[in-house]
Structures are given as C-alpha cells and as structure tokens.
C-alpha angles and dihedrals in degrees: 000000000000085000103054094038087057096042088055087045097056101039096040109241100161125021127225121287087024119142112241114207109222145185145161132043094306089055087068098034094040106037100088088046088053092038088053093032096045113008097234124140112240118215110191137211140203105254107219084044096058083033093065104030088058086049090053105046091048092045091052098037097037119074102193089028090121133043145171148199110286091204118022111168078070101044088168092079100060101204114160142193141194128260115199112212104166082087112104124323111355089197142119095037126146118244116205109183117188128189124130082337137004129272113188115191136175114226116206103171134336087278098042140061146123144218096246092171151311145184141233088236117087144104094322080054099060087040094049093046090046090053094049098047098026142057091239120126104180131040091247097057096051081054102062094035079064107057087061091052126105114214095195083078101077104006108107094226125213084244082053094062095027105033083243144338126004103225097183100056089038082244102150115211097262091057116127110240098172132012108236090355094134090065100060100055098032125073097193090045088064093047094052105046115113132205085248095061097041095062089050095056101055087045095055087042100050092042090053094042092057086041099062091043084053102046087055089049091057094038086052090059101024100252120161085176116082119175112204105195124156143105096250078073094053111122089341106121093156081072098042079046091056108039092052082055095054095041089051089043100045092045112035093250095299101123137044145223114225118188120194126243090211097052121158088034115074100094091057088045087053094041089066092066083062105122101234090232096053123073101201121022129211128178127231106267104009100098117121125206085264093048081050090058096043096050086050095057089046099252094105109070122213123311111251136175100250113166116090133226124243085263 
C-alpha cells in the first residue's frame, strides 16, 4: 500500500481535497494514512455490499460477463463457454467468494442477500500450506508449480482401499478417498513426492473442498446457479478446472459452475454506487442477522437504494 500511495502521490492521480471511493479490509486500515498522505477524503464501502452491487450490474449489462467450462468432466481442456445472464431474472443465484477464506451467499435481488455459509479453508489456506511445504515465495508461483504436479502420487485413491471400484457405492476405482492418504501408509510414495505434486495436491484439496460445500448450499436453497469470484480464482484455471468437475459431479450434471471475466474488479465497480454523503451503504433488505448486529451498534450507515437502472 506504501507503493501505490506513493506512485498516485508522485504522478499526481488525485488532487488535493478529491473523494476516493473505497472498499475491503485496506479502505478502513488505510483511510487515515491516504487522507494524511494525500489529502484525499475516503469514502468507504461494505464489502460484500459493493461486492455484490458491482457483480449484479455486470451480470445484467454484460452479455458474455459470465462463462463456464464447456466440457467439465475434462477440465484440462479448458474449453469455455458464455453464459448470458442478462436474459430474464438473474436472481436467485449462489455467490462463493473466495479469497483467504470462503464467504457463500445467497443473492436474491440486487437489494437483498444473505451469508448462508462458509469455511476456514480457502485460498490463505493453500498459500500458507505451499509456503510451508514448497520453495515458492509468491501465489503465483505456487500456482504454476502446481500445473506440472501429479496428485496420484500422494492421494490415497478408492482402488487403493478396495483393489478397485466400489460398485456398491458407484465409487469408481480413481476416486480420491483421501487427500494425501497415500503418504501416510507408503513409504516410496514419500520418497517420491515432488514439490510440484504437492501444490497440486492442496489446490485441488482446498477447490473441491469449497465445490462440494457449495453444491449443498445450492442444493439447500434449490440453486442451479452457482457464481464462483475471488481472487483465489485470478489467473488460476487448474481451480476453476477443478471446481466445474466437482459441481457437475456432485449434481448430475444439474447444476453449473460460472466464473467471471472481470474478476478482481467487482468491489471498485460497487464502490462506485457509494452516496457520497454516506459513508457506508446499505441497501434496503440485504441485511443478515450479523449486518443487523452490526447497524444496531452504529457500525452499519443508512439503507439506500444503490443499484442503478440501465438508464
């Protein structure tokens, strides 16, 4: 933050006295450093409500906003396709967010959602792990270590318990039983495993993870839309892969994964729906239990109609 604090300070980006719209974790750590530093005023916004307000106005302005994998029992091939959803009713749809853990929310309307669930275990949870177990020293990095990995190397595997299928269950031979099973019980396999195939494996742990808690989310409430944002999901096809694989699995292929073109922006697009004399919107409706909680004790600001029309 230094650095880019520093980089709109010497060239200049925003003059003196200027409203900068903000929103995530940084607006509220940061504001008193940009307001000193630059002397801007900081206006800040929820972030699952700009979140979700930047979502909904691409999704139902953007044809091609939203796409999916074309094919995903084959992942690898990473084929996709778009999925229009400015046809009709974009709601109900489910939101997983994932960044260092996972948010799932139910989205009604543009004014109205609702936490349903989420998990510890998301995308701080394969970086912390890679760190840990790899060489890597940046995300990316862990990323593409992992494309060249090779997760039958340390998945204990249902042909690994059974000798093969398990008919009577409908568990074919090459399904994972257990994530890094093989290297508990397997002494070569230990000696064998790489770095490579060890990143692969926690990212394939960790998205299918998130998948199948998803799927039951969506099977809860009776969603066939499920909206996978994050940035977890930046520049990381082998999860996209890999979650598309577990939705069409766990549902028949009833439901479907979508992904987001835009991804990494929908916050700054939200943010931009913030009244200027209102420090943190809230729309009419969307508040949770916990948002409740939140507007009692004074940390929540006014509700406010916030999406626009196409006008």
């Amino acid at each position: 933050m230094e650095g880019a604090i520093e980089m709109m300070r010497a060239n200049g980006l925003l003059k003196t006295g200027e409203t900068l719209l903000a929103t995530g974790g940084g607006a509220h750590k940061f504001s008193e450093t940009i307001r000193s530093r630059l002397g801007l005023c900081v206006v800040k916004g929820d972030e699952l409500h700009c979140l979700l307000w930047g979502i909904n106005f691409l999704v139902q302005h953007t044809r091609d906003e939203c796409y999916y994998f074309a094919n995903p029992q084959r992942p690898s091939m990473l084929e996709t396709a778009p999925f229009d959803m400015t046809q009709g009713s974009a709601f109900p749809y489910l939101l997983v967010n994932i960044g260092s853990g996972v948010s799932i929310l139910k989205v009604d309307s543009n004014d109205s959602f609702q936490r349903v669930s989420g998990t510890m275990m998301g995308g701080g949870t394969f970086w912390g792990l890679c760190r840990l177990l790899t060489k890597c020293k940046t995300f990316e990095e862990a990323v593409e270590l992992a494309s060249s990995g090779d997760t039958t190397k340390l998945n204990m595997l249902v042909r690994d318990i059974y000798g093969g299928a398990y008919e009577a269950f409908g568990l074919s031979a090459d399904t994972v039983a257990s994530a890094f099973g093989l290297l508990g019980v397997s002494e070569e396999a230990r000696n064998s495993v790489t770095e490579a195939d060890i990143a692969r494996g926690l990212l394939d742990m960790i998205a299918q993870n998130i998948a199948q808690l998803a799927y039951l989310c969506a099977r809860k409430y009776h969603l066939t839309r499920l909206l996978f944002v994050g940035n977890f999901l930046r520049k990381n096809p082998l999860s996209m892969g890999s979650i598309s694989f577990s939705i069409d699995y766990w549902s028949r292929g009833v439901a479907r994964a979508l992904f987001l073109r835009h991804e990494g922006y929908f916050g700054s697009t939200g943010a931009f729906f913030i009244a200027d004399d209102d420090p943190v919107v809230v729309p009419r409706g969307a508040l949770s239990e916990d948002h409740r909680t939140d507007a009692q004790d004074g940390r929540v600001g006014r509700s406010t109609n916030a999406m626009p029309t196409s006008e």
